[in-house]
C-alpha positions in Angstrom: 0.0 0.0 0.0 1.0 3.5 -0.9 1.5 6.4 1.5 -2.0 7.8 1.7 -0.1 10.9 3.7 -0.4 13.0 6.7 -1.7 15.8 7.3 -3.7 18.3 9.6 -7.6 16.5 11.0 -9.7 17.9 8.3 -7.5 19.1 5.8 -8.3 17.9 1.8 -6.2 14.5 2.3 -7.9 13.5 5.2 -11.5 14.2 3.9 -10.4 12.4 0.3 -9.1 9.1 2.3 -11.9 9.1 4.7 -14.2 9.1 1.5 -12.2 6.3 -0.3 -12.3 4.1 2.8 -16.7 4.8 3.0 -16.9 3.7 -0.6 -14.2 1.0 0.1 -16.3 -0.5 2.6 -19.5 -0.1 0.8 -18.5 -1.8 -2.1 -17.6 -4.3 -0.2 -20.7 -4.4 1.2 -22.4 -4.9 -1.5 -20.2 -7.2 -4.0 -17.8 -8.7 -1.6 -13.8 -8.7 -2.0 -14.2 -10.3 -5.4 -15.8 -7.6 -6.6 -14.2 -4.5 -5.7 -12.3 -2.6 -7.7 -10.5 0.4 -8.0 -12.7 1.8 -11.0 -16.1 1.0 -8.2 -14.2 3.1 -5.5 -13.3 5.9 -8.0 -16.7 6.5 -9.2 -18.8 5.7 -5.8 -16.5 8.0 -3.9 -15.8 11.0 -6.5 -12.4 10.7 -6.3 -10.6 10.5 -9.8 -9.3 7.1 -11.0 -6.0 8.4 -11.4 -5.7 9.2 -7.3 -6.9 6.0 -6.2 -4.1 4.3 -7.8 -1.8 7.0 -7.0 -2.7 6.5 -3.2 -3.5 3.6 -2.8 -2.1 1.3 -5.7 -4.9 -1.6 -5.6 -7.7 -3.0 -4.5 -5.6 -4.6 -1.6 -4.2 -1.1 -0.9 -7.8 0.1 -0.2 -8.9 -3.2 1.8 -6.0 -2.4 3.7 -6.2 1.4 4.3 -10.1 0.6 5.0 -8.9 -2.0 7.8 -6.2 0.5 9.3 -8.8 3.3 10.2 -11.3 0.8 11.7 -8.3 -0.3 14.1 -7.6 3.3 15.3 -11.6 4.0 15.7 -13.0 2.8 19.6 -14.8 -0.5 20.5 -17.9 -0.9 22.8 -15.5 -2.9 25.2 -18.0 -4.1 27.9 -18.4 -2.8 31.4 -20.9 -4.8 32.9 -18.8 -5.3 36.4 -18.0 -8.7 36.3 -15.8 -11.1 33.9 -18.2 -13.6 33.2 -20.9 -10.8 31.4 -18.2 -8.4 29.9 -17.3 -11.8 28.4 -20.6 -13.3 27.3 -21.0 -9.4 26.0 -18.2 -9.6 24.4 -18.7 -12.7 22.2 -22.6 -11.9 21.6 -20.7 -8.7 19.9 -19.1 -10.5 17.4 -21.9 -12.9 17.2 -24.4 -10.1 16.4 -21.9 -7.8 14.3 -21.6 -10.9 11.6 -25.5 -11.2 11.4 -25.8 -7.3 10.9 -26.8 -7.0 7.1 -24.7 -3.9 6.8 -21.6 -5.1 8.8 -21.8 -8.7 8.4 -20.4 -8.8 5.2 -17.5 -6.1 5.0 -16.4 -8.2 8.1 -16.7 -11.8 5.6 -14.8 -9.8 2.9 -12.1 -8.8 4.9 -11.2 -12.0 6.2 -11.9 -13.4 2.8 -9.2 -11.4 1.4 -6.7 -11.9 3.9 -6.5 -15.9 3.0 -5.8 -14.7 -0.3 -3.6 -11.1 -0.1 -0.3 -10.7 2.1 -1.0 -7.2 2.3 -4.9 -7.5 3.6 -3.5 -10.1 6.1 -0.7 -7.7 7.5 -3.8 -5.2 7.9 -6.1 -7.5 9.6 -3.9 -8.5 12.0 -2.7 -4.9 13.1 -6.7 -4.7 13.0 -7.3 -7.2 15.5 -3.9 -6.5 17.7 -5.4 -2.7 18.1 -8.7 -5.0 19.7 -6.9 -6.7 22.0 -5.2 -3.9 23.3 -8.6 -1.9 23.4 -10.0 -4.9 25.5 -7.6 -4.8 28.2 -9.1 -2.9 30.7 -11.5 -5.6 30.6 -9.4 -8.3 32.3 -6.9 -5.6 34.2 -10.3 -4.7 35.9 -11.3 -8.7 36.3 -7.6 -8.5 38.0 -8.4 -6.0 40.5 -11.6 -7.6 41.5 -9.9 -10.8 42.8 -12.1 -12.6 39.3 -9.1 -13.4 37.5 -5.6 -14.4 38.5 -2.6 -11.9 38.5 -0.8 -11.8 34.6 -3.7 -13.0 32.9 -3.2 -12.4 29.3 -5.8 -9.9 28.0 -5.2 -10.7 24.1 -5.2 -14.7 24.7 -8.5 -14.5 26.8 -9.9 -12.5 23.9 -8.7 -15.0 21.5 -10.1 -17.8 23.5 -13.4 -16.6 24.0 -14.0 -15.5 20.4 -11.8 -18.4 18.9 -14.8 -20.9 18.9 -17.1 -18.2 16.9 -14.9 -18.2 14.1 -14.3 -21.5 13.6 -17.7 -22.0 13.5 -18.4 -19.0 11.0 -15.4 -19.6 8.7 -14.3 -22.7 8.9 -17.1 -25.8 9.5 -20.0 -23.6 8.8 -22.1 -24.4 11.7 -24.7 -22.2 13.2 -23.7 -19.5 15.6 -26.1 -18.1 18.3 -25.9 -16.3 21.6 -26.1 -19.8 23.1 -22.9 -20.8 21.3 -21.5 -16.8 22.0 -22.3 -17.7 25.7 -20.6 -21.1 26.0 -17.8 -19.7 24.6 -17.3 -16.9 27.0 -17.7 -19.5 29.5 -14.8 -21.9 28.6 -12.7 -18.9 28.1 -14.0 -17.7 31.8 -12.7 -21.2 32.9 -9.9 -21.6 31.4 -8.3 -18.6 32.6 -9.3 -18.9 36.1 -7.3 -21.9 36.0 -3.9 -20.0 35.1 -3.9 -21.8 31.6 -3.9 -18.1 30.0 -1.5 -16.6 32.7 1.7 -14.5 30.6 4.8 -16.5 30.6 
């Protein structure tokens, strides 16, 4: 991905990416990774043709651009004021953001086109490293209550709980329900009250 620049909050560069990255993520809303292109960005967000591609070089330039502003944005990290519902919260979240019609399937696309694009995958995993340290407080405040044990890994209890949702989503295709969201939260729960997810 090219440089898409830096400049001032507001100033003409900022205003034309955040517009690429809206028509980014409504294209792929509508046609999935397989269908976007540089020429559907152009025209849906009024840039010119020409300053796409200057910017950012390809359709995995705007995938990942698109991916690197949702990672700086804030996420609704529960604060219910106990583990066990900030992490059945937690999971319904991801449970309930895949079955949004709107949200549902820019989230599909991305992941699609990280199996397939180095450059997507390098985004999506500064993506979801920007979550886990977002949901830290979460288990720093689990900590403090006595709920979880000292040097309880924040990003490998996120991964845990959520691990089981994706699987199910990308991988064997099975159903996914709150039920499914809760049990998962629940053997995360379990696990690191055991130590098992304790840092090194």
């Amino acid at each position: 991905m090219t440089s898409t620049g830096a400049v001032r909050p507001g100033g003409r560069t900022a205003r034309v990416r955040e517009a690429v990255r809206r028509a980014t993520l409504a294209e792929l809303a509508e046609k999935g990774y397989e269908g976007l292109t540089v020429e559907g960005v152009a025209l849906r967000s009024g840039v010119h043709k020409t300053t796409v591609y200057r910017r950012w070089g390809s359709v995995e330039g705007l995938a990942a651009d698109a991916l690197d502003l949702a990672g700086g944005e804030p996420w609704p990290v529960p604060d219910t004021g106990t583990i066990e519902e900030d992490l059945r919260e937690l999971t319904r979240l991801v449970v309930t953001g895949f079955a949004d019609p709107e949200t549902g399937p820019i989230s599909t696309a991305f992941i699609s086109a990280s199996a397939r694009n180095p450059v997507v995958a390098g985004a999506l995993h500064a993506f979801f490293a920007a979550r886990h340290e977002q949901s830290a407080p979460l288990v720093t405040r689990a900590v403090e209550r006595g709920e979880l044990p000292v040097g309880t890994d924040a990003a490998d209890l996120v991964r845990t709980a959520v691990a089981p949702l994706y699987y199910r989503l990308f991988i064997s295709g099975e159903p996914v329900d709150e039920r499914v969201a809760d049990r998962a939260a629940a053997a995360a729960l379990a696990a690191a009250r055991a130590g098992v997810l304790q840092e090194p």
